[in-house]
RODO-2510 file (C-alpha; in nm, 4 decimals, decimal comma):
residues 438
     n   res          X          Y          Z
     1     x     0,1514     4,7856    -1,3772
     2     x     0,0431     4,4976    -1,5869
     3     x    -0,1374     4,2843    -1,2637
     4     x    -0,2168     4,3898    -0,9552
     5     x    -0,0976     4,1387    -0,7472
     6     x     0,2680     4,2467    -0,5158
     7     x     0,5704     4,0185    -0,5906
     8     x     0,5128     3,9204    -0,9165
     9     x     0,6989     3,9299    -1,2376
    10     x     0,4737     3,9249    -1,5059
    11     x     0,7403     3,9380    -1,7660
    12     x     0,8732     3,6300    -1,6162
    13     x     0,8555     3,3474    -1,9209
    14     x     0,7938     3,0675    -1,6049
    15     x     0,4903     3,2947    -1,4833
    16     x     0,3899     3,3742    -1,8488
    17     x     0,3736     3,0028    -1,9473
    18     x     0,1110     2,9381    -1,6193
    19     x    -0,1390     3,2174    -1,6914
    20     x    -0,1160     3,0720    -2,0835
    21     x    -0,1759     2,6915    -1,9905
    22     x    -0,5131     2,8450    -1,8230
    23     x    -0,5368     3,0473    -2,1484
    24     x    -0,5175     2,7399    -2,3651
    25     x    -0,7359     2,5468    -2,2008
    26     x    -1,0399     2,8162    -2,1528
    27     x    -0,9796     2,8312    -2,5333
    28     x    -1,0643     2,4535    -2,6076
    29     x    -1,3157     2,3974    -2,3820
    30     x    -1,5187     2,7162    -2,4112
    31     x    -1,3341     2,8725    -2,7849
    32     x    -1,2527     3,1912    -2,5948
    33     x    -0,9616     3,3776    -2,6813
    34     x    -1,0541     3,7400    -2,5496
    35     x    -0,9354     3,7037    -2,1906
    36     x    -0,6310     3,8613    -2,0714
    37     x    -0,3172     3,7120    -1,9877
    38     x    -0,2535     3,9025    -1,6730
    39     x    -0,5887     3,8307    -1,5313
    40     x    -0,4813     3,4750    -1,5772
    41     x    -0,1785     3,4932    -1,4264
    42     x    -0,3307     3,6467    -1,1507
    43     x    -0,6431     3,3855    -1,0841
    44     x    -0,3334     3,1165    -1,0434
    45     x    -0,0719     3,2917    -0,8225
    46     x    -0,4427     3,3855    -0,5904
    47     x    -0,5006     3,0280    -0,5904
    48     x    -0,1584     2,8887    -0,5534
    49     x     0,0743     3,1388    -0,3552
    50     x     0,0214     3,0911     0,0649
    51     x     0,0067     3,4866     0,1253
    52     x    -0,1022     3,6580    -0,2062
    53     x    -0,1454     4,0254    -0,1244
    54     x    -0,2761     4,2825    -0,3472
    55     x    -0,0788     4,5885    -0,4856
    56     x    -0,2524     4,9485    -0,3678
    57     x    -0,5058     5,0599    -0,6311
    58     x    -0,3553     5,3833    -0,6893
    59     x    -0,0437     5,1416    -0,9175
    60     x    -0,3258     4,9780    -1,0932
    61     x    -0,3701     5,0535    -1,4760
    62     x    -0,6068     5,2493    -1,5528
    63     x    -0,9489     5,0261    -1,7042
    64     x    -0,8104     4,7206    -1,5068
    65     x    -1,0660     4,8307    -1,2147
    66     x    -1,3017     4,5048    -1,2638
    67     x    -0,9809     4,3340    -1,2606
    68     x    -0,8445     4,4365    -0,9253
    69     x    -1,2223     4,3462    -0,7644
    70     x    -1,1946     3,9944    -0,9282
    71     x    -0,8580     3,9274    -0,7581
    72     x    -0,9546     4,1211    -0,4126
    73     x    -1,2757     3,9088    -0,3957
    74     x    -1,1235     3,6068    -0,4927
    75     x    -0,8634     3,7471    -0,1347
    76     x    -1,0819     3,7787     0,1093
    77     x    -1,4733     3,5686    -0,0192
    78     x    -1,4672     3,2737     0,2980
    79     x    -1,5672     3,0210    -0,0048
    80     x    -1,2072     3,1167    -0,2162
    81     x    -1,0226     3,0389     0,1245
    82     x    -1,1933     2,6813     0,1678
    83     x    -1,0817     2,6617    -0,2360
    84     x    -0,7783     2,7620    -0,1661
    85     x    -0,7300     2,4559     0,0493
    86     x    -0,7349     2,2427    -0,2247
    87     x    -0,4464     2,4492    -0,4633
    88     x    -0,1616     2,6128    -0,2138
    89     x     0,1326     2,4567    -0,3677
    90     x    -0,0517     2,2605    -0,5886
    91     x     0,0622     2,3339    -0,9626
    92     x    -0,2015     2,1463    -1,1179
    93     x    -0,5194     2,1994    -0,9092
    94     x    -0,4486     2,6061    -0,9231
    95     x    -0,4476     2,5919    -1,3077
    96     x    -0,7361     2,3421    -1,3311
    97     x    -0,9439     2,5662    -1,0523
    98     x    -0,8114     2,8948    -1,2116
    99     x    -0,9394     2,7180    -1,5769
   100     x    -1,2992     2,6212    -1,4465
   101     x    -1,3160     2,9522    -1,2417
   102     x    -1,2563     3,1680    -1,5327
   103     x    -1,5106     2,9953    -1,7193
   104     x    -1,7264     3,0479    -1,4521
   105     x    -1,6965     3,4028    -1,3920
   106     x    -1,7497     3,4724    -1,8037
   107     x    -2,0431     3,2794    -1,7337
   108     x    -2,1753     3,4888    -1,4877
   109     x    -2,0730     3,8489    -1,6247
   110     x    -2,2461     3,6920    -1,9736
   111     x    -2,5581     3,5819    -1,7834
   112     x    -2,5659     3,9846    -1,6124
   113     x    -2,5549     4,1232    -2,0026
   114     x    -2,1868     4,2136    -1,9608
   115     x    -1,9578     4,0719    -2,2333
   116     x    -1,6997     4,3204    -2,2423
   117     x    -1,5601     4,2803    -1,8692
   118     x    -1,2143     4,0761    -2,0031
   119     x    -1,1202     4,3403    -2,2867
   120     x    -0,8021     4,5086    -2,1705
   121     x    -0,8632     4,9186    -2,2094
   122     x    -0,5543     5,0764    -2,1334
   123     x    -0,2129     5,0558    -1,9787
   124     x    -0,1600     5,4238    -1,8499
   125     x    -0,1761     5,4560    -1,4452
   126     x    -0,4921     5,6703    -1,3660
   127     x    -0,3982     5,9522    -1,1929
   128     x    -0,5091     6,0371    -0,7824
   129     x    -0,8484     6,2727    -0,9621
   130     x    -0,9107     5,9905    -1,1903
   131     x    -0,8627     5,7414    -0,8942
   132     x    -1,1486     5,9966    -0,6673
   133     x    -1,4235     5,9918    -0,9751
   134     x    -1,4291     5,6181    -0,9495
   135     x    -1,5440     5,6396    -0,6233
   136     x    -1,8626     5,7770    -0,6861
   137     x    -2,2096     5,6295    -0,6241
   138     x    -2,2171     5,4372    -1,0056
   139     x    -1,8477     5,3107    -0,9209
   140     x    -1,9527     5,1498    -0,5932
   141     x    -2,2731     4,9754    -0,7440
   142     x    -2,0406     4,8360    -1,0459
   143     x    -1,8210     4,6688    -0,7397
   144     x    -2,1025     4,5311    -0,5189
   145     x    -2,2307     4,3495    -0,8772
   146     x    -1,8853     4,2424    -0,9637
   147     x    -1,8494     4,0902    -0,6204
   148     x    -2,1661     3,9157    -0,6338
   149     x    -2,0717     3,7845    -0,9626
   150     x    -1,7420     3,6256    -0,8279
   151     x    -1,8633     3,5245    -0,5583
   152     x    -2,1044     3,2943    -0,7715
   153     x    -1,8392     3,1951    -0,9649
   154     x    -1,6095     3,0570    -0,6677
   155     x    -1,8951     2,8885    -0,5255
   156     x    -1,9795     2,6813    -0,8689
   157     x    -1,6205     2,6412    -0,8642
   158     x    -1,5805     2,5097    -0,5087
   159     x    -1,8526     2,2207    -0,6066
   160     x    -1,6103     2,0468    -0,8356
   161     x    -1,2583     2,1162    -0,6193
   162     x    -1,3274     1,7884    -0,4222
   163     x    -1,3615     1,6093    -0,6941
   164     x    -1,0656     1,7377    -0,9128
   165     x    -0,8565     1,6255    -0,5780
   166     x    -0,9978     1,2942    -0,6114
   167     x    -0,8634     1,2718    -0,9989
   168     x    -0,4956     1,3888    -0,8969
   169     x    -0,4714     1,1842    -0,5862
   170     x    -0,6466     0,8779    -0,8520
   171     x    -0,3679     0,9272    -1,0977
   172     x    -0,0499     1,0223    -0,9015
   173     x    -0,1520     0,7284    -0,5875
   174     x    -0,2359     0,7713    -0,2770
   175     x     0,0429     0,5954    -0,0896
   176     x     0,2158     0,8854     0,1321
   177     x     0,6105     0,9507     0,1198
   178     x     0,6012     0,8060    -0,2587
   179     x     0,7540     1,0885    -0,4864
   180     x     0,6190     1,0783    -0,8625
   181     x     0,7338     1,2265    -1,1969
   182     x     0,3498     1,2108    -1,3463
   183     x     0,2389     1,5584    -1,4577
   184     x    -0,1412     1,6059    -1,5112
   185     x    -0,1077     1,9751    -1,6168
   186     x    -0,1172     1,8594    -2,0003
   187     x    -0,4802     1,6792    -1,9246
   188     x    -0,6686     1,9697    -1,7308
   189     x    -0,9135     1,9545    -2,0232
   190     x    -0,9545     1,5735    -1,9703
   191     x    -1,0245     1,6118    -1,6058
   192     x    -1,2644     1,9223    -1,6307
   193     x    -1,4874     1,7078    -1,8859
   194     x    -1,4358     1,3937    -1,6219
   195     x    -1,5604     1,5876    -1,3516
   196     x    -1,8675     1,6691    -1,4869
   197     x    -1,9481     1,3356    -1,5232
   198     x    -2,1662     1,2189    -1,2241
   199     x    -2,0913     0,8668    -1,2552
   200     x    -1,7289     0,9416    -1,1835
   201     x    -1,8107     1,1415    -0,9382
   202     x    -2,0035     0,8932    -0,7387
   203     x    -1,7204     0,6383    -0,8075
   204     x    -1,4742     0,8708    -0,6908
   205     x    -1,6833     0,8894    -0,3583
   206     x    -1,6577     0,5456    -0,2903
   207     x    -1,2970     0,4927    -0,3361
   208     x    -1,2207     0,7487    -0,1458
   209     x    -1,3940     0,5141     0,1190
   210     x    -1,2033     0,2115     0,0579
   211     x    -0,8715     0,1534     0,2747
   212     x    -0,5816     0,2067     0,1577
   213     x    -0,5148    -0,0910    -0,1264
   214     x    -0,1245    -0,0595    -0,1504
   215     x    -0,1422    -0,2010     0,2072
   216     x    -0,2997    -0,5253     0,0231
   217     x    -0,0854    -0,5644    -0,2679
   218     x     0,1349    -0,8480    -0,2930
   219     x     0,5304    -0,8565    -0,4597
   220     x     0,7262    -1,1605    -0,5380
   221     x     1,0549    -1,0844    -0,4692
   222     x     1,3703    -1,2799    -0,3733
   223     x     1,7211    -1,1784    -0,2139
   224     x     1,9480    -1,0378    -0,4410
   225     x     2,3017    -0,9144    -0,3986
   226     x     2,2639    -0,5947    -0,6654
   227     x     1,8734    -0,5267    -0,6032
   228     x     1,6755    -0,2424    -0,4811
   229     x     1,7161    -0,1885    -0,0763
   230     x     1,4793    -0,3030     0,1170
   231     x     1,6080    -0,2612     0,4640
   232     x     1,8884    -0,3946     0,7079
   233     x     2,0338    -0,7212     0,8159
   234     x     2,2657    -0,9342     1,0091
   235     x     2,5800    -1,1331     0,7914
   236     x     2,8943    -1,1441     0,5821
   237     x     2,8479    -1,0428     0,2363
   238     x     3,1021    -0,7495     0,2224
   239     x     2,9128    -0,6430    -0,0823
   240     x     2,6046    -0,4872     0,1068
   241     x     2,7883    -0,3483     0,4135
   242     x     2,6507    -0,0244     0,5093
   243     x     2,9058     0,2436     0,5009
   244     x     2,9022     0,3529     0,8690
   245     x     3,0492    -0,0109     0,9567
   246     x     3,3806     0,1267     0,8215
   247     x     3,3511     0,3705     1,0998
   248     x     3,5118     0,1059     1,3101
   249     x     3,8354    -0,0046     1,4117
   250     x     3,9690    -0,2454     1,1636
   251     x     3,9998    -0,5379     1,4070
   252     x     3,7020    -0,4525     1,5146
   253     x     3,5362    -0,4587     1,1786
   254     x     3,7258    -0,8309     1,1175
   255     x     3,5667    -0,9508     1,4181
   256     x     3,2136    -0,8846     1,3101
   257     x     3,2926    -0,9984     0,9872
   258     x     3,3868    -1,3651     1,1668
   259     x     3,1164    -1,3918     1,3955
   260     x     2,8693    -1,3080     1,0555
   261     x     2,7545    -0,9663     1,2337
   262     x     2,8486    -0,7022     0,9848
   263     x     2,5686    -0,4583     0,9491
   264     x     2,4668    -0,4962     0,5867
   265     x     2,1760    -0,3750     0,3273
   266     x     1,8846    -0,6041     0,2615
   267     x     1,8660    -0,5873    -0,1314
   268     x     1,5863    -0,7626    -0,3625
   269     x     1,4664    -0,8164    -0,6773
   270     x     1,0550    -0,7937    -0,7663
   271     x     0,9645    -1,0727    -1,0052
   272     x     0,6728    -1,0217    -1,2867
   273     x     0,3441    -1,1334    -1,0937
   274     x     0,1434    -1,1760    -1,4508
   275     x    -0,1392    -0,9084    -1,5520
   276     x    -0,4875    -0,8244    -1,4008
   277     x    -0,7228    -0,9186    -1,6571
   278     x    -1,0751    -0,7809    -1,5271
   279     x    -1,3749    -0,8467    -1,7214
   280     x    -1,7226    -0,6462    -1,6427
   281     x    -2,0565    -0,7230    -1,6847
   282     x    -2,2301    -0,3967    -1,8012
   283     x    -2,5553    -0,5726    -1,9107
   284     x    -2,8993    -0,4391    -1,8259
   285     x    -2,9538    -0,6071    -1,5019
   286     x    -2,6146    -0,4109    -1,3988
   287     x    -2,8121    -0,0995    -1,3169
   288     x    -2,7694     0,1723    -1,0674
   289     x    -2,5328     0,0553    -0,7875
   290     x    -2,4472    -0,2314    -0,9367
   291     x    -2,2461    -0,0824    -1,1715
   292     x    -2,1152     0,1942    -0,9684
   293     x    -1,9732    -0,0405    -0,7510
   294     x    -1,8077    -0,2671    -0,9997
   295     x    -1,6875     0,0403    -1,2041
   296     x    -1,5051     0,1589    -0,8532
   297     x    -1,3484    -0,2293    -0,8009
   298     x    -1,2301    -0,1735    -1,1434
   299     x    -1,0249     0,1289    -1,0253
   300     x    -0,9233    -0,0495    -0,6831
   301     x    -0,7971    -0,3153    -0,8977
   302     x    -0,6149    -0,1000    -1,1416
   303     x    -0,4538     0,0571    -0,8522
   304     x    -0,3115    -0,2803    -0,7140
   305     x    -0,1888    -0,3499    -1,0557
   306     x     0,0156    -0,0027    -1,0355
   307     x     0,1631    -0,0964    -0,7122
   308     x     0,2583    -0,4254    -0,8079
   309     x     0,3872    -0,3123    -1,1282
   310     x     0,1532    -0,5479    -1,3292
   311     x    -0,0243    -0,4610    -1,6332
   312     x    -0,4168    -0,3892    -1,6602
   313     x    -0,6570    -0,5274    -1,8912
   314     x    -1,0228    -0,4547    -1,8508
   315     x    -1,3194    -0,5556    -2,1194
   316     x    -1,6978    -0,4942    -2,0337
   317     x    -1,9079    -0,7050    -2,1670
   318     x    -2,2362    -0,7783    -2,2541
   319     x    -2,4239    -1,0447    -2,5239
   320     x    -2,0998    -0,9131    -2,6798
   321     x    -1,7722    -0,8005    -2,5609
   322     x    -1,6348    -0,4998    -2,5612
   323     x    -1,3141    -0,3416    -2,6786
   324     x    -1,0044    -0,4063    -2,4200
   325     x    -0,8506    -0,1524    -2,2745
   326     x    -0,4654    -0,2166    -2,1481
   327     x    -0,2567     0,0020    -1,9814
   328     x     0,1109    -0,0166    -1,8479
   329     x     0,2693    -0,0435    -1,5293
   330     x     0,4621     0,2791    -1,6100
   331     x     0,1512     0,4683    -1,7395
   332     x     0,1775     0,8352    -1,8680
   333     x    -0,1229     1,0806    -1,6673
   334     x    -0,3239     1,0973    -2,0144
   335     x    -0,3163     0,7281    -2,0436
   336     x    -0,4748     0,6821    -1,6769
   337     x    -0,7051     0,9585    -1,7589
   338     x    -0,8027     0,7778    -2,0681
   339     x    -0,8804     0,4500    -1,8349
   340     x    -1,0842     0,6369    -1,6111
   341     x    -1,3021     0,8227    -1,8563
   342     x    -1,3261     0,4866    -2,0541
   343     x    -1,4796     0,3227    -1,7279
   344     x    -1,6942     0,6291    -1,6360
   345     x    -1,8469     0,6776    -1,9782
   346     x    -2,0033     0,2548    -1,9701
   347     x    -2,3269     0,2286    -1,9751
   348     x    -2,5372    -0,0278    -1,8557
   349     x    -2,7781    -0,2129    -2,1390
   350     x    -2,7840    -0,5588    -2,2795
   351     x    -2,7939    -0,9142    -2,3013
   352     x    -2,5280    -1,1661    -2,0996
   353     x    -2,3471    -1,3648    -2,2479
   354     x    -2,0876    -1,5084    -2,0083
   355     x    -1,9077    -1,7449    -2,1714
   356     x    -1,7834    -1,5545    -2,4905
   357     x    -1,6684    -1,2965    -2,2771
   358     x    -1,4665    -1,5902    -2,0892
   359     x    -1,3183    -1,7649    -2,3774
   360     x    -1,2888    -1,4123    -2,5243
   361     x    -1,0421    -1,3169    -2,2050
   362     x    -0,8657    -1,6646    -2,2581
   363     x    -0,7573    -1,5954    -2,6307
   364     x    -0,6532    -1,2109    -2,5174
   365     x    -0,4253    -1,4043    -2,2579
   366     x    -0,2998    -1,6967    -2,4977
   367     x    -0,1845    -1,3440    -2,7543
   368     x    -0,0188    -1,1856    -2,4578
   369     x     0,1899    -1,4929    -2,4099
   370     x     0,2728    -1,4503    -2,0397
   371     x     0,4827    -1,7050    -1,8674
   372     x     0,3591    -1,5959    -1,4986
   373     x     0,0417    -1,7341    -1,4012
   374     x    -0,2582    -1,5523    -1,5383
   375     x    -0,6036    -1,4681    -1,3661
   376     x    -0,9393    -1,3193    -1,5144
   377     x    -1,1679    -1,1960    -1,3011
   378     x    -1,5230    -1,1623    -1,3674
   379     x    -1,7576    -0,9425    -1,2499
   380     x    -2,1397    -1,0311    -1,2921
   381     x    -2,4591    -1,0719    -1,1620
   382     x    -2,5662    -1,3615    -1,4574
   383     x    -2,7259    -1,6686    -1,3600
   384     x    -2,7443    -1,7260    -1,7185
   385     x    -2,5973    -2,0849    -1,7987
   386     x    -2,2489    -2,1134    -1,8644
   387     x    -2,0715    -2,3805    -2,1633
   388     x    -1,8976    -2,5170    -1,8855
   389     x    -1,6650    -2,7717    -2,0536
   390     x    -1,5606    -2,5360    -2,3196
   391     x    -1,4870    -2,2634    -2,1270
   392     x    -1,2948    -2,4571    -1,8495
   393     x    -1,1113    -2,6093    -2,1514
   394     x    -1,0049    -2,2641    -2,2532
   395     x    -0,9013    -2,1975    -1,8605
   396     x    -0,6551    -2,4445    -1,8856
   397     x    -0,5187    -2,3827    -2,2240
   398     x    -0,3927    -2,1143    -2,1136
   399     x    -0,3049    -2,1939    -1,7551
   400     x    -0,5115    -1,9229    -1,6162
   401     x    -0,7370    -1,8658    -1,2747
   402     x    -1,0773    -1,7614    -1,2967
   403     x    -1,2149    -1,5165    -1,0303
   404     x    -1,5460    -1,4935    -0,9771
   405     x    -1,7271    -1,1925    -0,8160
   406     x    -2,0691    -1,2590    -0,8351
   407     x    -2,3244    -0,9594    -0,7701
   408     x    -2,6377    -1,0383    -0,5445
   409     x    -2,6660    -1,3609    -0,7141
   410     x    -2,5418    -1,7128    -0,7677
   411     x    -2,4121    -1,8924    -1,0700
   412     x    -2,3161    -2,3322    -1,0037
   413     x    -2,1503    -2,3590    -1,3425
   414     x    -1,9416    -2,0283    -1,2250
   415     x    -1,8716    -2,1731    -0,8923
   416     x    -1,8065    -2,4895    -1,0354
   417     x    -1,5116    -2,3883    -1,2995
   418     x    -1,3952    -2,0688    -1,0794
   419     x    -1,0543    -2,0848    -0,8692
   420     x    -1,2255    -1,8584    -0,6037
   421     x    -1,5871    -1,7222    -0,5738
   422     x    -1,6804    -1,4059    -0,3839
   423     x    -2,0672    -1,3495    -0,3278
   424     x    -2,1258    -0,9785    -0,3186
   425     x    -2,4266    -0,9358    -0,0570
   426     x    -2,3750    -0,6023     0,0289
   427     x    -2,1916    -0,3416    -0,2013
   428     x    -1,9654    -0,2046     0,0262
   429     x    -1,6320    -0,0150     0,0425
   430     x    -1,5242    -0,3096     0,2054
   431     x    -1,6592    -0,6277    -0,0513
   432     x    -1,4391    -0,4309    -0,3130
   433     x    -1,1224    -0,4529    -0,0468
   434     x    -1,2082    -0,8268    -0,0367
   435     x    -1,1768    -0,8387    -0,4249
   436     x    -0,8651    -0,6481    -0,4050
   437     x    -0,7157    -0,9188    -0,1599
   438     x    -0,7807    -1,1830    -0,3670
***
């Protein structure tokens, strides 16, 4: 038997193809190519299946002993159950968890002076005699050590589950009863390098804090005869009638039809808001929470712009600006992944220099040539001074609001030229909820 978990087919091409995307990505991240395929496809179906069981060992092949401990460890350790919380049913966080703890067990068995544990060294059934030689005192040492090992590796694995969850509930929304077609399973390498990243880590944290910002997003919409339903109303327009109004007698249906009291669909059309254009000040005064905190409104405001279908434009900025980032209302997983590392990786360092970064913004939004009005809006802490006539002269070239969050500070020539002003006195989950509103 090629496993040595019950209940699976491991000749199956669908359970082939998830022990190979664990495979693949071991192999670019750590350029390992000697692990087996059925160990792989074990480590997922452990992680994702609600009642894995294990086969007896006497229908195990014969040199597949360390691999039978693995999988019975990873069964029954208390710190793989509170992992497996995180991956029942969960496509993507089995094969990211299965990736990292695979690289965590070679890890460990390299650290202990054993390279040779993944090698595959034979396919023959050992027999009942072989099966009782195992069992002596050398055998049972081997298995304590092998335990120990996993049980290493599940821990160090455990530490980054949380935030793995954060990334998948980051990219595919948080909004409950909301199906998706996004598939992260192409970026597990992208997220495993994200999550080692403290920064996102901490950002992560404080989102996860924030309430829920779909409940604070705003859609212009108006009543249309062939739009999206939005509910139920009271009227006459035969085209929306719900269907169980035929149900009726006809004179009975006529009647409600005079007196305007046909149940019908409410149906509605969403109208293009205009993008979020979000420029941050990552200069050196920017440091520690500072930046944390404007790199998590970043993502708050990113997530607005996703549920009101608006694009996202984000530059950082310092004496100079920085390269803008855009990204769709209908964003692929590995273009969201790309935003988030892009934000993580920013460091703070620098000069200010408010007012290019202004007038650069205003020349982004004359290119983008939207006909909905446009905001910017600026995080900072400068008090530098601001060229106040030119850059309010750009504002309204281009018909666009300025927003101005300022950080534990206060700027007149920003509150003079800004639509609205938030001062930031306390950098809480709930300031960046304000900013959201807004």
């Amino acid at each position: 038997m090629p496993g040595v978990l019950k209940h699976i087919d491991y000749q199956d091409p669908f359970t082939r193809y998830k022990g190979q995307k664990i495979l693949d990505n071991i192999k670019k991240l750590k350029n390992r190519g000697d692990i087996s395929l059925d160990l792989a496809i074990d480590v997922y179906y452990s992680l994702y299946l609600p009642f894995p069981s294990l086969n007896d060992m006497s229908q195990v092949s014969m040199g597949a002993e360390k691999h039978y401990r693995m999988i019975k460890t990873m069964l029954t350790d208390e710190d793989a159950r509170k992992l497996r919380l995180y991956t029942v049913a969960d496509s993507f966080t089995s094969i990211t968890l299965g990736t990292l703890f695979l690289m965590n067990i070679v890890e460990e068995f390299e650290n202990n002076g054993d390279r040779m544990f993944l090698q595959d060294r034979g396919r023959n059934k050992s027999s009942g005699k072989d099966q009782n030689k195992d069992t002596g005192e050398g055998d049972k040492n081997e298995g304590r050590n092998v335990e120990s090992l996993v049980k290493r590796a599940i821990k160090k694995t455990l530490e980054s589950a949380e935030t793995i969850k954060d990334v998948e509930h980051f990219v595919y929304g948080y909004k409950a009863g909301v199906g998706h077609v996004l598939n992260l399973e192409d970026d597990v390498v992208s997220v495993i390098k994200l999550v080692k990243n403290t920064d996102i880590r901490n950002i992560l944290a404080i989102l996860a804090k924030v309430p829920d910002v779909t409940a604070v997003t705003k859609k212009r919409k108006i009543p249309y005869q062939r739009g999206e339903i939005e509910g139920y109303t009271r009227g006459s327009d035969i085209e929306r009638i719900v269907y169980t109004e035929f149900a009726y007698p006809q004179l009975y249906l006529y009647i409600k039809l005079a007196d305007d009291n046909l149940l019908l669909f409410e149906k509605a059309i969403y109208m293009n808001i205009g993008p979020i254009y979000l420029l941050v000040d990552k200069s050196g005064s920017m440091d520690g929470n500072k930046i944390l905190w404007a790199k998590a409104t970043a993502l708050a405001l990113f997530m607005k712009s996703r549920a009101e279908r608006r694009f996202f434009y984000i530059r950082f900025f310092d004496s100079e600006p920085y390269e803008l980032f855009k990204v769709g209302p209908s964003a692929r997983p590995s273009e969201v992944m790309k935003l988030v590392e892009y934000i993580a990786m920013v460091k703070n360092g620098g000069g200010t220099d408010i007012s290019k970064a202004l007038i650069t913004a205003c020349n982004d939004i004359a290119k983008l040539r939207s006909r909905e009005l446009n905001e910017v809006i600026l995080i900072t802490d400068g008090e530098d001074r601001i060229a106040r006539s030119l850059v309010k002269k750009a504002l309204q070239h281009t018909k666009t609001r300025l927003i101005t969050v300022m950080i534990m500070g206060e700027n007149e020539d920003l509150r003079n030229i800004s639509s609205d002003y938030f001062k930031v006195v306390k950098l809480s989950e709930k300031e960046i909820l304000s900013v959201v509103k807004a």
